[in-house]
N, C-alpha and C positions, 0 to 999 in steps of 0.2 A: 178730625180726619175726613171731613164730609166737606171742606170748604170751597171754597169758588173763588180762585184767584182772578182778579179784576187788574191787568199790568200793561201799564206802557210799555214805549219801547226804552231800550239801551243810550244810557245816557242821557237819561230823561229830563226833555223840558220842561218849563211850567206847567204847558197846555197838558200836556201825556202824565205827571203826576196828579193833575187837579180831577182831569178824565175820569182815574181808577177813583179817586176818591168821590166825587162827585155822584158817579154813577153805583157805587157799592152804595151810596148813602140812600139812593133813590130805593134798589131792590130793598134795602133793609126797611124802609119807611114803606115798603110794600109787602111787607111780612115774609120776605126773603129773608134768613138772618144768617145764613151761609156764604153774603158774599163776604169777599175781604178784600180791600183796596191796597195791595203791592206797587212795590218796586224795585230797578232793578239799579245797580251802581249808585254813585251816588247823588245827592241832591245838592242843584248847584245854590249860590248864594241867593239869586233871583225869589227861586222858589223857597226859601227859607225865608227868607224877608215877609213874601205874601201869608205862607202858614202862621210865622209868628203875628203878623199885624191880624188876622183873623181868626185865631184863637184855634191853630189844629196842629196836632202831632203827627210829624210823616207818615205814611203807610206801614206797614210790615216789609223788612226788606229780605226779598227772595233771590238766591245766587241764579237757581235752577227748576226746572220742573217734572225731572225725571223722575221715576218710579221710586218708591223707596219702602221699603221693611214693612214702615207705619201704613201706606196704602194698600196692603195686602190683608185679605181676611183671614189670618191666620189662627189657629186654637187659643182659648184663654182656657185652659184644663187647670185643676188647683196646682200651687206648688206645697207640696207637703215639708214643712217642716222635719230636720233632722232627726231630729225625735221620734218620728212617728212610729208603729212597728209593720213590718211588714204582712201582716195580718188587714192592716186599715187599709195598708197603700192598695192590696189587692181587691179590697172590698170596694173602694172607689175607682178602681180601672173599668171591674165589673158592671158597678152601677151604670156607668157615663161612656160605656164602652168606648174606652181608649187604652193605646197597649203601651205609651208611654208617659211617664209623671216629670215634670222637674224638680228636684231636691234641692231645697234653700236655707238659708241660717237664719237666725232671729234675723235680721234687719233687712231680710227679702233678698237676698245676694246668691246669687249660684253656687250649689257647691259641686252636686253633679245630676243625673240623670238616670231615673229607675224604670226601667222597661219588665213588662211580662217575664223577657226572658232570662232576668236577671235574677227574677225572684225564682222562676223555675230553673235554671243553674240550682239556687243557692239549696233548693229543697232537694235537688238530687246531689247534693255531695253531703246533705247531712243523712243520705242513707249508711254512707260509712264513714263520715266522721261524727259521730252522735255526743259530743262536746262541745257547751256553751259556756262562755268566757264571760263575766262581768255582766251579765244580763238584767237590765234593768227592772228591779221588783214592780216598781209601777207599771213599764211596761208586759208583764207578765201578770198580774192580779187582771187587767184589762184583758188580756187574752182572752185567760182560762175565766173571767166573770168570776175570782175568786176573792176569797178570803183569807187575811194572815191567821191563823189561831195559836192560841198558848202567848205565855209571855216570855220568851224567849230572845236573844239578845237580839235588838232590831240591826235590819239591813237592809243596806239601798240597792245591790246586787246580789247576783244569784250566780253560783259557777261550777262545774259539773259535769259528769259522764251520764248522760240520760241512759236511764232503766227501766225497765216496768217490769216490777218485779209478781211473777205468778207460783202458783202454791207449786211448780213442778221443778221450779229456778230455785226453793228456797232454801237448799241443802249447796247449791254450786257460787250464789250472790256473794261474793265478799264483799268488802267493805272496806275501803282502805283511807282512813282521815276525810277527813269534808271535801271530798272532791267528786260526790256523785249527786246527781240529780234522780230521787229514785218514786217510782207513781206506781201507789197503792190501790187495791180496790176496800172492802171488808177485810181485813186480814192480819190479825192481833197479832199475832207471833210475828209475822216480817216488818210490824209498825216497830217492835218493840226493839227490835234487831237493829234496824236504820235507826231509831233513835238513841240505842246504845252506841254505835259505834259513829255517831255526830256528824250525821251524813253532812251535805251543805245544803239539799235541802228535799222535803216530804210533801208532796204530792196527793192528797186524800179524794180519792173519786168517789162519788156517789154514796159516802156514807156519810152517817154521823160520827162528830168527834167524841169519843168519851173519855170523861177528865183524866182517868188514867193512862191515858197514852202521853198524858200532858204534862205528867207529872216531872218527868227526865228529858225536857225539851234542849234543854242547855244552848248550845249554837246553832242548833238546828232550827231553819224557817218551815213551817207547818201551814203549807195553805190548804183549803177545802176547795171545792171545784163541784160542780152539776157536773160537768164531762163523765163521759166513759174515760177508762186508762187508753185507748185506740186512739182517740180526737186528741185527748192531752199529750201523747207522746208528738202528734204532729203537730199541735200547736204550741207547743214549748220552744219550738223554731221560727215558728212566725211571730213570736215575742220580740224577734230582734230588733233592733231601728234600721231603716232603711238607709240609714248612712253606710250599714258595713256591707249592705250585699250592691249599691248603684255604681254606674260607675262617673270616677271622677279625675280621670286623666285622658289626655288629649281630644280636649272637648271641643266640638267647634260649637259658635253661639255666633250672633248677626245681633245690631242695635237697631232698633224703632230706625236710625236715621240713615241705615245702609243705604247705600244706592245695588237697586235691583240684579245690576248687571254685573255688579260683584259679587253678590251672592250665589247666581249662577253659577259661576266661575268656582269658588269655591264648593260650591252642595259636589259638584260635577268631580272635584280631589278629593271626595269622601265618603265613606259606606256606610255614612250613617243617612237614618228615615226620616229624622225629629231631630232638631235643633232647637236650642233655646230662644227665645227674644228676648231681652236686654233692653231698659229704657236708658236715659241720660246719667242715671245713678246707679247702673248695674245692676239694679231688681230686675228680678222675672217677671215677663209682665206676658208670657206666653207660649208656645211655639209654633214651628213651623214646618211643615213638611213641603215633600219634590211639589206634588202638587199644585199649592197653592202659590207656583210660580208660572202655573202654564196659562192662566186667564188674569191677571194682577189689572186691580180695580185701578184704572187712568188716573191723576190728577187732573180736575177742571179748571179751565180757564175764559178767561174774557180778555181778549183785546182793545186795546181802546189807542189811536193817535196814532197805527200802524197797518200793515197788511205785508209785511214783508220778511223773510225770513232771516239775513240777517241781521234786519234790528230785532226782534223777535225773543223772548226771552229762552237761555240753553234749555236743551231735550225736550222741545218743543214737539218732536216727534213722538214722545211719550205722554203725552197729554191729552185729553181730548179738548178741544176749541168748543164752544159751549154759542158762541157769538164774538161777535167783529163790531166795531164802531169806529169809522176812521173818516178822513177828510184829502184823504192820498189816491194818488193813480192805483190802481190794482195790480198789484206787485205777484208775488209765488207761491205764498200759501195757499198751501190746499189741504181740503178735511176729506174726514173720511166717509163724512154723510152731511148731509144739506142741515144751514147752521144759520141760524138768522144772522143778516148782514145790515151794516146802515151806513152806508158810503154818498157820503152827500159834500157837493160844491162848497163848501163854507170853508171859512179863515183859521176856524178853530173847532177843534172836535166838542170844547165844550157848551157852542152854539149849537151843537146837534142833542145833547144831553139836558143843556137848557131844557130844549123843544120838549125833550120826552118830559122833562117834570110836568110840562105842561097839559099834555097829552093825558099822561094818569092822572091827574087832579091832583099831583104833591107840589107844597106851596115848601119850597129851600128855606130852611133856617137863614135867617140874616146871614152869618156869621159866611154860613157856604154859600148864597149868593153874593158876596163877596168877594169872596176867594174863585168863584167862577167868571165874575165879570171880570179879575186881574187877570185869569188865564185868556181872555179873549184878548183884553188890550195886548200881554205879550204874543201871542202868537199871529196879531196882526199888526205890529207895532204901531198901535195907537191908531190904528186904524187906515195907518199910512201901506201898509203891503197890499201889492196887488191881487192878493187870494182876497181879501176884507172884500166881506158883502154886506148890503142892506139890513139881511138878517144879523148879523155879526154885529152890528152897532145898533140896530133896536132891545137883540139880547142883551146887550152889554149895558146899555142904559135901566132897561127892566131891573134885571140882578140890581142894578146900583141903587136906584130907588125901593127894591127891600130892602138891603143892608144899609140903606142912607150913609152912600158915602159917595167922594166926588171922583168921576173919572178922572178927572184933570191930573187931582192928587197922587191917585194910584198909579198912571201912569209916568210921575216925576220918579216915586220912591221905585217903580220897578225897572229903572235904566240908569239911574244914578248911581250906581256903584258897578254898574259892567262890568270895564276896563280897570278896575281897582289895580293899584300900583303895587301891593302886597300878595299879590297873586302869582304865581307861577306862573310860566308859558304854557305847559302842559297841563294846570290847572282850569284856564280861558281853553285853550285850544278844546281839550276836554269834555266841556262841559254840557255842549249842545253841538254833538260829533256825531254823524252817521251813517252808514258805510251802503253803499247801492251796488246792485251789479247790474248792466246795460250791457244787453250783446254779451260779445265777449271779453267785454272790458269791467274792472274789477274797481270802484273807484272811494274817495271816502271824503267826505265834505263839514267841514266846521263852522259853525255860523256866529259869531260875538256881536249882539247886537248892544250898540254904545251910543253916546252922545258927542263924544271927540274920536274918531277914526283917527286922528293925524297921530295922537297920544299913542297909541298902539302900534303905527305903522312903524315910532321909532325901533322896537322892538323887534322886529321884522327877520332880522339875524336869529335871535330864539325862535321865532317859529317856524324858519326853515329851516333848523338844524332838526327842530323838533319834529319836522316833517317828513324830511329824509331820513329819520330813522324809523318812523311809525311805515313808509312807504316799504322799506327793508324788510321790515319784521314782518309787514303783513301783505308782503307781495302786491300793493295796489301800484296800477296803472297810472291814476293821477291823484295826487292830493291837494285839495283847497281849501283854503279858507275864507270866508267870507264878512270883514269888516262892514256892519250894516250900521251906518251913520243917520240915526234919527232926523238929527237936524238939517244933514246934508240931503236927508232923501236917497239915499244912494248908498252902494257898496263899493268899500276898496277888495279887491280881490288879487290872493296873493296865492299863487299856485307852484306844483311842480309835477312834472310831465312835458308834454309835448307846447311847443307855442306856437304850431301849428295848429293844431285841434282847439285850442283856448282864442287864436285868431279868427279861425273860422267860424266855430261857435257863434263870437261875439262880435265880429265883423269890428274888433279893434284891437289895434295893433298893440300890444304886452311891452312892457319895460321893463327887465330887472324881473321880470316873475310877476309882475305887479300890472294891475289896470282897475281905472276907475270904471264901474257900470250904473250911471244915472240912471235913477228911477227904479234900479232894481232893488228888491227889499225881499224877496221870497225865495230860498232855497228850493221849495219842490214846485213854483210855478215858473220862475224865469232863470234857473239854473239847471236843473237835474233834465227838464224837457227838451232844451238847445243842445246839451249833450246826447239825449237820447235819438234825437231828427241825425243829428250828425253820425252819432254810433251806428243806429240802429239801423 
């Protein structure tokens, strides 16, 4: 419950999966061991390729980061077994001062909910109904700290009109078949009486048993007690199990993995104080009061290969930002208190992360330098995009020579299946997709970096069908794709919107939706900035 989510953005590339990992490996190798490197949607083939060739298991994948049940410090109070007798339950509300318990079955499972005043109900209605039904002898010898006596036919319950019977009652007590509960003090004549006429069962306060009271025990249960007949009368009611006084109908309960905002919503349709909490298996694992919904402990985060809100992972508003690591223009996020930032000119955020291993004196396992030098090669295509700096290709070599392995390599196996033929349109389209907002224009940009551009462009029909619907559904202004051809150096660019705005931008003239742009290789340095000079 104490973790530090470490999460790219949406639709995460190499660079922004390898980031979170990367950088959680460092704090943990730095006696951090709360962070955890997330993700968010899914992981495309690229970056599956490089985790399998380097020996790592995706992230943890997170949908959201809104508040939830489990981030709340909510009471862990016992939950008392059904069994228990309402004697204990009130003896531990006492202890731990709490005015309500949850009531559960052998396998930790809800059954209902026992409050103070449930117990104090149940003790004022046995002022006048002074009749106990099947009462558990065990739980009744624990009461009263008693003992059975005599050898009298055994029994696992107890059932009866409770009496106390005193020497001025002893001429008016009848006695009618085993249906009374009757507590003696010293008093041979009224023992002899109840044991004549087979009460259900005899109650002996404060005295010694003597064997001739014992003698005509027949069905009658005989316990002794320290008690006074005053204490025994009242606690021959708090012998019950807390199952029959709690209550166990229309319950509300909330799970470890609620989102906060429903539960609001809910506590706010109901009169009740105390709600249960519920894990993944329907144990008790708590409760919760109004309370502990007006300050709810954030989830923390680290961003890494973003700064912008809608790439940003959901209810990012409920979270606190912890720190920033990005290689992007300064986009809309904003915190609520000053957060360490590391926004540096470089190719690839993992050239900045590199730096810090270096910084702290942590030397990457092979394995993650590795897997970090692939993320720089993609995010700077091989060193060919115009963001690729000096640093970007000495880190990259660095990493290479711990993990001894060849750039050259890594960079064949991480563009050689791009444009795979068994892929979807909206799978490629997908994959490395990210949505900006500029001015007041709404826009969403694809990037497929491949080794045959022409391969793809046959397909051209699927992606603008698939585009014009993603444009629909999500209100954008323009949508692009951006075919970045390795070998060409260059992007084909396949848009819909305006061919004006895409003319002007790029000072050439569109075909068909379609234009070649030489030399361009970088979605956020030579696309998203021409539109923003224009937009903005």
């Amino acid at each position: 419950m104490n973790e530090i989510y470490v999460t790219g953005h949406r639709n995460p590339d190499t660079d922004s999966i390898v980031a979170a990992m990367s950088y959680a490996a460092l704090q943990n190798a730095l006696g951090h061991r709360e962070y955890v490197a997330a993700h968010l949607d899914h992981i495309n083939d690229e970056t599956r390729r490089m985790l399998d060739r380097f020996g790592f298991e995706p992230p943890v994948a997170i949908s959201n980061v809104r508040t939830q049940v489990r981030d709340l410090d909510f009471d862990t109070p016992p939950a008392l077994d059904s069994s228990v007798t309402m004697d204990r339950a009130w003896r531990i509300m006492l202890e731990q001062s709490i005015s309500v318990v949850p009531v559960t079955t052998e396998d930790g499972k809800l059954h209902g909910m026992l409050s103070a005043g449930d117990i104090a109900s149940y003790d004022m209605r046995s002022i006048t109904d002074n009749h106990v039904e099947n009462l558990p002898l065990f739980n009744l010898l624990s009461v009263l700290e008693g003992r059975v006596q005599g050898e009298g036919d055994p029994v696992d319950t107890v059932s009866g009109t409770v009496s106390i019977a005193v020497p001025q009652s002893i001429e008016n007590l009848l006695f009618e078949g085993q249906d009374h509960v009757v507590i003696c003090g010293d008093q041979p004549d009224m023992i002899r009486r109840a044991l004549a006429h087979q009460v259900s069962c005899l109650i002996l306060c404060q005295t010694d048993v003597r064997p001739e009271w014992l003698e005509h025990v027949g069905r009658t249960c005989v316990i002794s007690t320290p008690f006074d007949a005053a204490k025994v009368a009242r606690l021959v009611y708090q012998a019950i199990p807390v199952t029959r006084a709690c209550q166990t109908k229309g319950l509300v309960s909330f799970h470890l993995d609620d989102y906060i905002d429903d539960v609001r919503e809910e506590v706010l349709k109901s009169r009740y104080r105390c709600y249960p909490v519920l894990d993944e298996n329907d144990r008790v694992v708590g409760t919760l009061s109004r309370y502990h919904l007006l300050r709810p402990r954030r989830k923390r985060v680290v961003l890494v290969d973003h700064n912008e809100r809608a790439q940003a992972v959901p209810g990012l508003d409920q979270a606190e930002i912890l720190e920033i690591i990005d290689h992007h223009r300064l986009a809309d996020i904003q915190t609520a208190q000053p957060v360490r930032m590391r926004n540096e000119p470089v190719g690839s955020t993992n050239t900045i992360i590199a730096g810090m291993y270096q910084e702290y004196g942590v030397m990457p396992s092979p394995n993650m330098a590795g897997l970090i030098a692939s993320a720089i090669l993609s995010d700077t295509v091989i060193f060919k995009s115009p963001t690729c700096t000096k640093r970007d290709i000495d880190m990259a070599e660095r990493m290479a020579r711990i993990a001894k392995v060849s750039l050259e390599e890594v960079g064949k196996e991480l563009f050689s299946a791009s444009g795979s033929d068994d892929k979807s349109a909206e799978e490629l389209f997908l994959a490395d997709f990210k949505e900006f907002h500029i001015a007041e224009q709404k826009l969403g940009v694809s990037q497929i970096t491949c080794v045959d551009s022409a391969r793809l462009l046959e397909r051209k029909a699927e992606f603008l069908e698939l585009m014009a619907s993603l444009r629909k559904t999500n209100r954008y202004d323009m949508v692009i794709l951006m075919l970045t051809d390795v070998l060409l150096e260059g992007t084909q660019l396949v848009y819909l919107g305006s061919d004006d705005t895409i003319s002007r931008a790029f000072s050439i003239e569109p075909h068909d939706n379609t234009l070649f742009l030489p030399r361009v290789m970088s979605r956020k340095k030579q696309i998203i900035p021409m539109l923003t000079a224009l937009w903005g």
